[in-house]
C-alpha positions as CSV (number, residue, x, y, z in Angstrom):
1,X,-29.0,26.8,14.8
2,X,-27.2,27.2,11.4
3,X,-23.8,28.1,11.2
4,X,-22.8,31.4,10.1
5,X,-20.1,32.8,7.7
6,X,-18.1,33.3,10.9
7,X,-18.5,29.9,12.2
8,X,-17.3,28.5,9.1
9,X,-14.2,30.9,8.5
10,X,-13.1,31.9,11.5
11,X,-10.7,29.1,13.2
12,X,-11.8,27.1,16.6
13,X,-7.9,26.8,17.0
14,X,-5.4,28.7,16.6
15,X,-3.2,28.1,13.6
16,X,0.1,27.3,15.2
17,X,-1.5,24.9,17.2
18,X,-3.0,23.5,14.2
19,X,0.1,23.2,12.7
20,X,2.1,21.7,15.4
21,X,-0.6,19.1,15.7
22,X,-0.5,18.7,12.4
23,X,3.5,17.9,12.2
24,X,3.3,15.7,15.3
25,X,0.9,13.9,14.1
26,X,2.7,13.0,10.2
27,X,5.6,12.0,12.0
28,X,4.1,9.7,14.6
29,X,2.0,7.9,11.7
30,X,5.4,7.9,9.8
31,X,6.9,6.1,12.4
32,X,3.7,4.2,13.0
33,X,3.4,2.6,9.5
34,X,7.5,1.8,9.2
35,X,7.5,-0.4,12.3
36,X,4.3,-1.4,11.4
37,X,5.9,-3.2,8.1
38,X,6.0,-2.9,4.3
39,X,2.1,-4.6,4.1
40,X,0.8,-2.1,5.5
41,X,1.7,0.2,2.8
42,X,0.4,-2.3,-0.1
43,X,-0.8,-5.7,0.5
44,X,-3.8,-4.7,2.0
45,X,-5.6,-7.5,3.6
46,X,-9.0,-7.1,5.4
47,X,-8.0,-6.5,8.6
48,X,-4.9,-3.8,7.6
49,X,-7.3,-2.0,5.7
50,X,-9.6,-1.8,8.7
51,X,-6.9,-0.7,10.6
52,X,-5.8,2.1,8.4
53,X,-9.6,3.2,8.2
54,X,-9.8,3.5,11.7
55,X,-6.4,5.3,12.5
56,X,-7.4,7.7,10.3
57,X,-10.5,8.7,12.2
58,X,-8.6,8.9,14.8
59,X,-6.4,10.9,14.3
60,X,-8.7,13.8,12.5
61,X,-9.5,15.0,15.8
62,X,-5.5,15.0,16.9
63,X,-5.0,17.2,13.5
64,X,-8.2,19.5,13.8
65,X,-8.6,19.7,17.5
66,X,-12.4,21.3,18.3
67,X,-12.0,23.3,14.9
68,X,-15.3,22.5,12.5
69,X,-14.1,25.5,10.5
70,X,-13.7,25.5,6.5
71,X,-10.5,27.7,7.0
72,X,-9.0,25.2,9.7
73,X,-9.7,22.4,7.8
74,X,-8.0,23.7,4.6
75,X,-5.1,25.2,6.5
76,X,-4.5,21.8,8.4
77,X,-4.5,20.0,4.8
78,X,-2.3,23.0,3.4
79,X,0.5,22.1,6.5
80,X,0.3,18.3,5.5
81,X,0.7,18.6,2.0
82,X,3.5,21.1,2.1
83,X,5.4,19.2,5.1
84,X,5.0,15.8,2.8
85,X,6.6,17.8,-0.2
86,X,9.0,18.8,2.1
87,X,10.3,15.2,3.4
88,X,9.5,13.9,0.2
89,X,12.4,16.5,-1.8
90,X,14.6,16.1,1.3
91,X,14.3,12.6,1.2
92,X,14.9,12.7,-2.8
93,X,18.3,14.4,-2.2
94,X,19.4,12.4,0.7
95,X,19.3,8.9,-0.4
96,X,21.3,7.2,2.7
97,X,18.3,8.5,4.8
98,X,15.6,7.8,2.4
99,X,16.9,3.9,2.8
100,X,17.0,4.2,6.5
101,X,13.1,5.8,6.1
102,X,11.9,3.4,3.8
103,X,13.8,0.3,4.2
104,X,15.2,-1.9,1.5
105,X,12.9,-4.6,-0.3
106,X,12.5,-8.2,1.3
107,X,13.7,-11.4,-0.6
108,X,10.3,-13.7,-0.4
109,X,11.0,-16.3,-3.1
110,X,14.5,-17.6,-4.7
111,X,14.5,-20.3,-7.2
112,X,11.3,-21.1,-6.8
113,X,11.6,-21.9,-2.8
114,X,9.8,-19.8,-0.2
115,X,11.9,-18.2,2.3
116,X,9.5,-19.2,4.9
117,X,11.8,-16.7,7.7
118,X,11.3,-13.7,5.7
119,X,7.8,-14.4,4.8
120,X,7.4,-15.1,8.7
121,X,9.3,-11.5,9.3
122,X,6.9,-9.8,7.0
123,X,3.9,-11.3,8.5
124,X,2.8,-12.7,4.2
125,X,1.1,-16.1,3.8
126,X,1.4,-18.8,1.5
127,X,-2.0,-17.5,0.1
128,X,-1.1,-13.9,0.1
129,X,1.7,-14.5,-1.8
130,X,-0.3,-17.2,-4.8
131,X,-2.9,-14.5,-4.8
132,X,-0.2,-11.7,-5.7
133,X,1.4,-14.1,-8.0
134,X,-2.2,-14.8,-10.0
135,X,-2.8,-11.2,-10.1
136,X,1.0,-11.3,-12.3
137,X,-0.6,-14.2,-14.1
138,X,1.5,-16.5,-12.3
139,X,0.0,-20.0,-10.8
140,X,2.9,-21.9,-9.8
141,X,5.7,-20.3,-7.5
142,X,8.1,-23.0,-8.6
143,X,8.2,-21.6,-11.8
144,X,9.3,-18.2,-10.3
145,X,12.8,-17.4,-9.8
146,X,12.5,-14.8,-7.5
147,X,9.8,-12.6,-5.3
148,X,10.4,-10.0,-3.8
149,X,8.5,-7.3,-1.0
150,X,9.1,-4.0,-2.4
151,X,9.8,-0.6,-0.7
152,X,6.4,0.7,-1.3
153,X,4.9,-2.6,-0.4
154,X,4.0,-4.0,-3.6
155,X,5.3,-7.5,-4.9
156,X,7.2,-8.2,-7.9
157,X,7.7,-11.6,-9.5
158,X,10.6,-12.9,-12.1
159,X,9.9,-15.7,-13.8
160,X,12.7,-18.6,-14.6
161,X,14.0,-18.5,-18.1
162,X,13.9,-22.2,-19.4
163,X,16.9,-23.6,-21.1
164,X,15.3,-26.2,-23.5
165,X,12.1,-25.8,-25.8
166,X,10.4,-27.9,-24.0
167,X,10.8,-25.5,-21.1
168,X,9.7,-23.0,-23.7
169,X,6.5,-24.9,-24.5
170,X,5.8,-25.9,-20.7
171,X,6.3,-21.4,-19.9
172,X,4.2,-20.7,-22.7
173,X,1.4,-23.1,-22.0
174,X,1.5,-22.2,-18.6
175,X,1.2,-18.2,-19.2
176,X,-2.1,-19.4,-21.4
177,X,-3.3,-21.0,-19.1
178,X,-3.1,-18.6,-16.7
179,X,-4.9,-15.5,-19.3
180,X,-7.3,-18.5,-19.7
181,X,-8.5,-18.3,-16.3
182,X,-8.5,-14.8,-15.8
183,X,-10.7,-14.7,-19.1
184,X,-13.2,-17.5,-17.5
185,X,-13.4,-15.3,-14.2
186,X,-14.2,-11.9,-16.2
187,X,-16.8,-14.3,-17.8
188,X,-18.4,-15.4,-15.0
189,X,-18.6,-12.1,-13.6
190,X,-19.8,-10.8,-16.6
191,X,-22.6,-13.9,-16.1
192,X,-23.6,-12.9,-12.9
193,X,-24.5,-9.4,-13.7
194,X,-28.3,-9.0,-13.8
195,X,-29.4,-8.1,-17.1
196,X,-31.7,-4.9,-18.2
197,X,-35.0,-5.6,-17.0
């Protein structure tokens, strides 16, 4: 049987219901994803990003209910949009709350030591981190005076500022090294492509 004009415009639910689900639902995933840590939100490893894929088919169904309409569906994604604006500005002009909802960002290297407690607290490996750094163009976390886990999730590196040249030629050589390696990856990717038949 194929659906009709009515089927796809006319509501299964009705709106305020939508709605309320709808709110219920942003702030329970709100909630969720802050006690759930900062990785979550950007240091996506396999299994987080499985786990996000998931919750989000779950939760459809808490959102739309038994509503396969076109207008439900648009109205549902009007609510969240407008309600994330709304917390968003609030947020924006309350900045002692917007601290308390997002957090402050983690310490995760000083002087070129690991703060092994507040990687532990962050649940971030000794791989996770290298790999971040690489991505920065950094291969040696001595050479990094400090790391730190962001707000939004995302890690940001500072390198130490030598005090000699020779420290100026040992930072510069390392930096080329490191482009140096990216380049050889790109190549070898480039490699593996298959050609045109």
């Amino acid at each position: 049987m194929h659906p009709t004009w009515t089927d796809i415009l006319t509501p299964g639910v009705p709106l305020v219901d939508k709605a309320v689900r709808t709110v219920v639902v942003y702030v329970f995933l709100l909630i969720g994803l802050r006690l759930a840590g900062k990785r979550e939100l950007g240091q996506l490893n396999p299994f987080d990003l499985v786990v996000l894929l998931v919750l989000s088919n779950t939760v459809q169904n808490a959102i739309i209910g038994n509503d396969n309409s076109l207008v439900g569906g648009l109205f549902g994604a009007i609510v969240l949009l407008v309600l994330n604006y709304g917390v968003v500005r609030f947020l924006f002009l309350h900045p002692r709350l917007d601290r308390l909802a997002e957090g402050r960002e983690v310490m995760l290297i000083r002087d070129g030591k690991l703060l092994e407690s507040q990687m532990r607290h962050e649940l971030i490996t000794r791989s996770e981190l290298l790999s971040a750094a690489r991505k920065q163009g950094i291969d040696d976390l001595r050479t990094v005076e400090c790391a730190r886990l962001e707000v939004g999730g995302t890690m940001t590196f500072v390198m130490k500022h030598p005090t000699s040249d020779e420290g100026w030629r040992d930072l510069i050589t390392q930096r080329m090294n490191g482009i140096e390696a990216k380049l050889d990856r790109v190549l070898d990717e480039l490699r593996a492509r298959p050609g045109p038949a």
